[in-house]
LUMTOR-6560 format. One record per residue (C-alpha): residue number from 1; x, y, z. Coordinates in pm, 1 decimal, padded with zeros to 6 digits. Example, Ala and Ser with C-alpha at 12.3 -4.5 7.8 and 13.67 -1.06 7.14 Angstrom:
2
NODE  nr        X        Y        Z
NODE   1  01230.0 -00450.0  00780.0
NODE   2  01367.0 -00106.0  00714.0
end
This chain:
121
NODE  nr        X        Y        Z
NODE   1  01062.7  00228.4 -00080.0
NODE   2  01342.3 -00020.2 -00204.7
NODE   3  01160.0 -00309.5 -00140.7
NODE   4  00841.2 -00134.1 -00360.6
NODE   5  01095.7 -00052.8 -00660.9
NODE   6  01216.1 -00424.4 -00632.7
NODE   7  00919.6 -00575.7 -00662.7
NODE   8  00830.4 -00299.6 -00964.2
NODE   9  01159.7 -00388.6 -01110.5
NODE  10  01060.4 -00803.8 -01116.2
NODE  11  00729.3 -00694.2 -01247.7
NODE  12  00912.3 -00482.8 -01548.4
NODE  13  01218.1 -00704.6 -01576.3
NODE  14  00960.2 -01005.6 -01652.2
NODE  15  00784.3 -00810.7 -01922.0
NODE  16  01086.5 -00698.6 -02076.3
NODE  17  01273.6 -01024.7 -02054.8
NODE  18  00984.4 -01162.5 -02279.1
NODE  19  01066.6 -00881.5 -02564.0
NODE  20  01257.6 -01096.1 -02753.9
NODE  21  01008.1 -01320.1 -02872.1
NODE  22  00837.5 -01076.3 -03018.9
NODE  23  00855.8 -00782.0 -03224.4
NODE  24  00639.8 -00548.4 -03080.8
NODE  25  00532.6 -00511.7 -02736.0
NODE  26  00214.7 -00296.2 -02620.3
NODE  27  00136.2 -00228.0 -02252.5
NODE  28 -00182.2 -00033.6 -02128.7
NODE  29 -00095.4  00201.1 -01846.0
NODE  30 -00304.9  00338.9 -01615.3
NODE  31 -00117.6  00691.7 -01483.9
NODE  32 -00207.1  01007.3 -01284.8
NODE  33 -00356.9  01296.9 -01452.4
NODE  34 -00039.6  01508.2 -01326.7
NODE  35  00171.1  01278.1 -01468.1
NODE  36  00074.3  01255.6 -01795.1
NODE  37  00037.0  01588.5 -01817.1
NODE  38  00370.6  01669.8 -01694.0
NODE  39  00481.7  01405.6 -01994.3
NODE  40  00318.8  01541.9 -02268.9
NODE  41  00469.9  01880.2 -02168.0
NODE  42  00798.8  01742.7 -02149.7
NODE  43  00731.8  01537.1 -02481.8
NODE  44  00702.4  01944.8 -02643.0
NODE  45  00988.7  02016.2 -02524.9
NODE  46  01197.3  01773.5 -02610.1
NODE  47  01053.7  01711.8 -02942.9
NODE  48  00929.6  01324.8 -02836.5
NODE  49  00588.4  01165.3 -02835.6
NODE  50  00443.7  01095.0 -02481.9
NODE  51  00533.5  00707.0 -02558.1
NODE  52  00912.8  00808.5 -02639.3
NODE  53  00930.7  00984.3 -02316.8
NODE  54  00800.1  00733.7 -02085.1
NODE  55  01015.6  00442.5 -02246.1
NODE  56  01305.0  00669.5 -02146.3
NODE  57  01175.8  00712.3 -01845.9
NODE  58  01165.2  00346.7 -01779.5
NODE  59  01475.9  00269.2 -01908.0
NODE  60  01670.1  00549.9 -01704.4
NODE  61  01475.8  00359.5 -01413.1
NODE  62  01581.4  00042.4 -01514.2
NODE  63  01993.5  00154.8 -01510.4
NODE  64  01935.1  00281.1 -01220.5
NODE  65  01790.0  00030.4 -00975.1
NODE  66  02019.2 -00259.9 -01180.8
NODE  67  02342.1 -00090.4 -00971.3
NODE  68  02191.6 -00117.4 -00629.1
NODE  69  02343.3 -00382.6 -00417.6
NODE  70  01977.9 -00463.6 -00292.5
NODE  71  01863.4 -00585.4 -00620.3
NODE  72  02149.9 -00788.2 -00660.0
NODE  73  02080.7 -00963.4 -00317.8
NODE  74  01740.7 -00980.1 -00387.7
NODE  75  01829.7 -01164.2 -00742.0
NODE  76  02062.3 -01368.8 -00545.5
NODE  77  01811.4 -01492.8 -00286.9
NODE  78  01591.7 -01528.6 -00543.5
NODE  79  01827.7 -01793.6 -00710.4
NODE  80  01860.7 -01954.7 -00402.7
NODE  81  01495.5 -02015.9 -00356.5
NODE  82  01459.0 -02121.9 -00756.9
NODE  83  01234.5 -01830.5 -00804.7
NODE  84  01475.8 -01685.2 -01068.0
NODE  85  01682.8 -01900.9 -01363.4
NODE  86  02034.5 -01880.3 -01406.6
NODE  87  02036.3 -01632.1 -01700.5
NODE  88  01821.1 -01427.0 -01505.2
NODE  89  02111.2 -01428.8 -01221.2
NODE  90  02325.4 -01352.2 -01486.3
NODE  91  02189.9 -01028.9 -01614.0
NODE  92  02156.0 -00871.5 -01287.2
NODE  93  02457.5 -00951.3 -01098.2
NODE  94  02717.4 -01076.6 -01414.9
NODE  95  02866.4 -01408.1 -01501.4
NODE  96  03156.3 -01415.8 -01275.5
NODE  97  02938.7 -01378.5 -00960.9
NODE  98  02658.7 -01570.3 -01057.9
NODE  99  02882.5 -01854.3 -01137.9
NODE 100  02982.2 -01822.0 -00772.0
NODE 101  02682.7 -01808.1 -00674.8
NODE 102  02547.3 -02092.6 -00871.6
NODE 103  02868.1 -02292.9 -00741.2
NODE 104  02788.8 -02189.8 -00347.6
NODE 105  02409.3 -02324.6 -00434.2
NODE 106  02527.9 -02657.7 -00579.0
NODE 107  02727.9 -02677.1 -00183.4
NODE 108  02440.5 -02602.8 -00023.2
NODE 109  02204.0 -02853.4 -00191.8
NODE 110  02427.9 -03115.6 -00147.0
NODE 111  02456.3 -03034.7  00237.7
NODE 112  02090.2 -03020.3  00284.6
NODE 113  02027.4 -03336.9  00069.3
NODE 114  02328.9 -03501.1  00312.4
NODE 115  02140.4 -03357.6  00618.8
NODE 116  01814.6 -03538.2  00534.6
NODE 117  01942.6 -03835.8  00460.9
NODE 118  02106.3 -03856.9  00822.5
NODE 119  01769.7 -03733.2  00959.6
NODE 120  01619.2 -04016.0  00762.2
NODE 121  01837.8 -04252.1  00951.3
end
């Protein structure tokens, strides 16, 4: 199940990350019968349009999952395999670890690069 919500999280965290280029973001969602019911009840109650409620849903989602130490691993080997940017690191796991992290990557590249050259040899 964590390794779903991860890969749901990249999906969402690459859609919102984008939000800041523009104003206005529209998504087309494709949801359960059940579930959209069980919004637009809760939307009543709560005085909120179905949108409202499902933007708080995702962003309760969002908090969430960002304190597990499994996204922050996942971000980290991520890095490591330059499938995620710096700032990227940076949001998920903060600045003081991704510097360490970005500092522990700079080792490691050097090693490997000192590795194949002695292979080369």
């Amino acid at each position: 199940m964590i390794k779903k919500d991860l890969y749901l999280y990249e999906y969402i965290y690459n859609i919102l990350y984008n939000v800041h280029k523009v104003i206005k973001l529209e998504i087309a969602l494709r949801l359960p019968e059940e579930l959209i019911e069980k919004a637009d009840i809760l939307a009543k109650l709560e005085y909120k349009n179905r949108a409202e409620i499902i933007k708080s849903a995702l962003m309760e989602y969002i908090r969430r999952i960002e304190n597990t130490e499994k996204l922050k691993e996942r971000a980290t080997e991520l890095y490591l395999a330059d499938k995620l940017k710096y700032n990227e690191l940076v949001i998920i796991i903060g600045r003081q670890n991704a510097d360490s992290v970005k500092a522990s990557k700079r080792i490691l590249d050097r090693g490997n690069k000192i590795a194949e050259d002695i292979t080369r040899s």
